[in-house]
C-alpha positions in Angstrom: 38.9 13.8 29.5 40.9 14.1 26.1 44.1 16.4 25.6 42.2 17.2 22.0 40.5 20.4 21.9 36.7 20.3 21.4 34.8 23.2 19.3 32.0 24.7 21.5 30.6 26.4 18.9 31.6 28.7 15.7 34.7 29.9 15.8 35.4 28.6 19.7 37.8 26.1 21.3 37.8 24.1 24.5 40.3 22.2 26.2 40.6 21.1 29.2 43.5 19.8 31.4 43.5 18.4 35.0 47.1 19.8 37.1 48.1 19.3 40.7 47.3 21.9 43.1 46.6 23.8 44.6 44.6 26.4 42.7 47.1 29.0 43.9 49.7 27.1 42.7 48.0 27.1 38.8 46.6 30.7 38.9 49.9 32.2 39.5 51.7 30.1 36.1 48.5 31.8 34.2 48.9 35.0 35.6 52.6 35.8 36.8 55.0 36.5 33.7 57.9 34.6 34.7 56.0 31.7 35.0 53.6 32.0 32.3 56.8 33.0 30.5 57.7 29.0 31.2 55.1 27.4 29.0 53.2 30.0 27.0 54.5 33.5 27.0 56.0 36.1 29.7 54.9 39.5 29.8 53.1 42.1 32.3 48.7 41.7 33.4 47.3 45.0 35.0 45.2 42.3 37.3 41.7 43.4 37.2 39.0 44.1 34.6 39.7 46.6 32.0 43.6 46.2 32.5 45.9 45.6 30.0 48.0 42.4 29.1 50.7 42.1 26.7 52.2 38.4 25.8 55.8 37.6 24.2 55.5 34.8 22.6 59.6 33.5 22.4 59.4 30.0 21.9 63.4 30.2 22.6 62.2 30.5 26.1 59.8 27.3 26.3 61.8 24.7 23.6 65.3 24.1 22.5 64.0 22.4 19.4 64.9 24.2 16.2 61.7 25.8 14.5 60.4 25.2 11.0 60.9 28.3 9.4 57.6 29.6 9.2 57.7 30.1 13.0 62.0 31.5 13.1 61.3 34.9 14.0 58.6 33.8 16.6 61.5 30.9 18.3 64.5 33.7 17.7 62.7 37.7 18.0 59.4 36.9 19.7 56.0 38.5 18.5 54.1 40.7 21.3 50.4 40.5 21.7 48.2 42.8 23.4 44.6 43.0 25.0 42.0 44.1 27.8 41.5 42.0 30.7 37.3 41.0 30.5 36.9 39.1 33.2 38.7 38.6 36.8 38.0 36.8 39.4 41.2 35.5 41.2 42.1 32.8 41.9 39.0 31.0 39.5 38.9 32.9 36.3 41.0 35.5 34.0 39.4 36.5 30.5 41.0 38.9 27.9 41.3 40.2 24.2 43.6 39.2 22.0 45.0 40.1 18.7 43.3 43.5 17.1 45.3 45.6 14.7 45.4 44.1 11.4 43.8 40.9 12.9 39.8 40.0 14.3 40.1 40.6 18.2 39.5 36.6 20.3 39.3 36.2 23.4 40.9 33.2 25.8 39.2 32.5 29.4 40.8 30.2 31.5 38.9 29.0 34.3 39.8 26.5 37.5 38.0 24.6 40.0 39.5 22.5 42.4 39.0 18.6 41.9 40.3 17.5 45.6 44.1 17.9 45.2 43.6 18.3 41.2 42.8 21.7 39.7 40.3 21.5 36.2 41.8 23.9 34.1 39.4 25.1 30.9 40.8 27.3 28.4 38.2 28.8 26.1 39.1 30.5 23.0 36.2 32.0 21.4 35.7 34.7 17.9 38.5 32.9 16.3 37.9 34.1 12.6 38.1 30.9 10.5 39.1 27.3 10.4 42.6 27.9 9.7 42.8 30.0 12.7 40.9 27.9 14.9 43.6 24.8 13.7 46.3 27.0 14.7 45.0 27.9 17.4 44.0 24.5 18.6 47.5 23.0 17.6 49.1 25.9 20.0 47.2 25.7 22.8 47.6 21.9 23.3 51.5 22.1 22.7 51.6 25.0 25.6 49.3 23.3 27.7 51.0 20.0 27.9 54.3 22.2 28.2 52.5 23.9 31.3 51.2 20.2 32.5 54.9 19.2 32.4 55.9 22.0 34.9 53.1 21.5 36.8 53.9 17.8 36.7 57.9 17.9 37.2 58.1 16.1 34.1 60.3 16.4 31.5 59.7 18.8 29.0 57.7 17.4 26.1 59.1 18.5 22.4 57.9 21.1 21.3 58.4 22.0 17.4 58.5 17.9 16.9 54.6 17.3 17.8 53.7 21.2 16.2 53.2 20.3 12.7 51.8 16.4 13.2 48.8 18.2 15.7 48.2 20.7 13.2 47.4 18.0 10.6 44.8 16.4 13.0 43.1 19.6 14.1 42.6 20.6 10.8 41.4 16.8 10.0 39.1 17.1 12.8 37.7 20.3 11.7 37.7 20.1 8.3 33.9 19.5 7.9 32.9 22.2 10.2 31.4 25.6 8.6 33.5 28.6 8.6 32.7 31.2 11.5 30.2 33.5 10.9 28.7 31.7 7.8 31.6 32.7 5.2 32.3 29.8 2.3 
């Protein structure tokens, strides 16, 4: 299994990471705030389909690195997010909306199985808009995955800001002779 995100298809991400367990143990850093807070971004989940999530993203909370200054106000403010929960089916899968408003509407799926005292954890981002936002994305998720792999771990926290800008570079190497989604030049 590789850390690297794999493209399922246009304008969808996969990655997959295998944690300790119990399955418990990983469905409540997914879906409690304070710990999701931890290693991706804290905020509240009405828990069942059709409810609503909202996600701070306040890298303050999950680095003491200094950002680059295209992500300041992210590390110092935070930005909120907001969606619809699709999918729900505790403690295996969670699926919801993100972004809307002035941006296309994705949607993330994370879905575990238990691997004898492992949990396979499989984060699918899918109806990213474009290559740029697919390398974004991708460059995110596996920064906040391996942050959540250290917690899970009792590891030390990996850099955060150090590695940002160096995975960026590869995803969008990686990607770079893919189509853009939906067919646009």
């Amino acid at each position: 299994m590789s850390e690297y995100g794999v493209v399922l298809e246009s304008g969808a991400v996969r990655f997959e990471r295998l944690l300790p367990g119990p399955i418990e143990r990983v469905w409540s850093y997914i879906t409690e705030s304070d710990k999701r807070g931890q290693w991706l971004a804290s905020g509240p989940f009405d828990q069942r389909v059709g409810g609503r999530t909202e996600l701070l993203f306040k890298h303050s909370q999950i680095t003491d690195e200094v950002p680059p200054e295209a992500y300041r106000n992210v590390h110092e403010n935070g930005v909120r997010a907001t969606g619809m929960i699709t999918r729900y089916e505790p403690p295996r899968v969670i699926a919801f909306t993100w972004g809307g408003g002035s941006e296309p509407e994705s949607e993330v799926e994370f879905a575990l199985s238990p691997k004898g005292d492992k949990v396979l954890l499989v984060v699918t981002h899918r109806k990213l808009p474009s290559k740029a936002e697919m390398t974004s994305v991708s460059g995110g998720w596996h920064m906040h995955l391996g942050l959540l792999e250290d917690l899970l771990t009792g590891s030390p926290r990996r850099g955060f800001w150090s590695r940002h800008a160096k995975l960026e570079a590869e995803y969008a190497a990686r990607y770079a002779d893919l189509p853009e989604p939906g067919g646009a030049a």
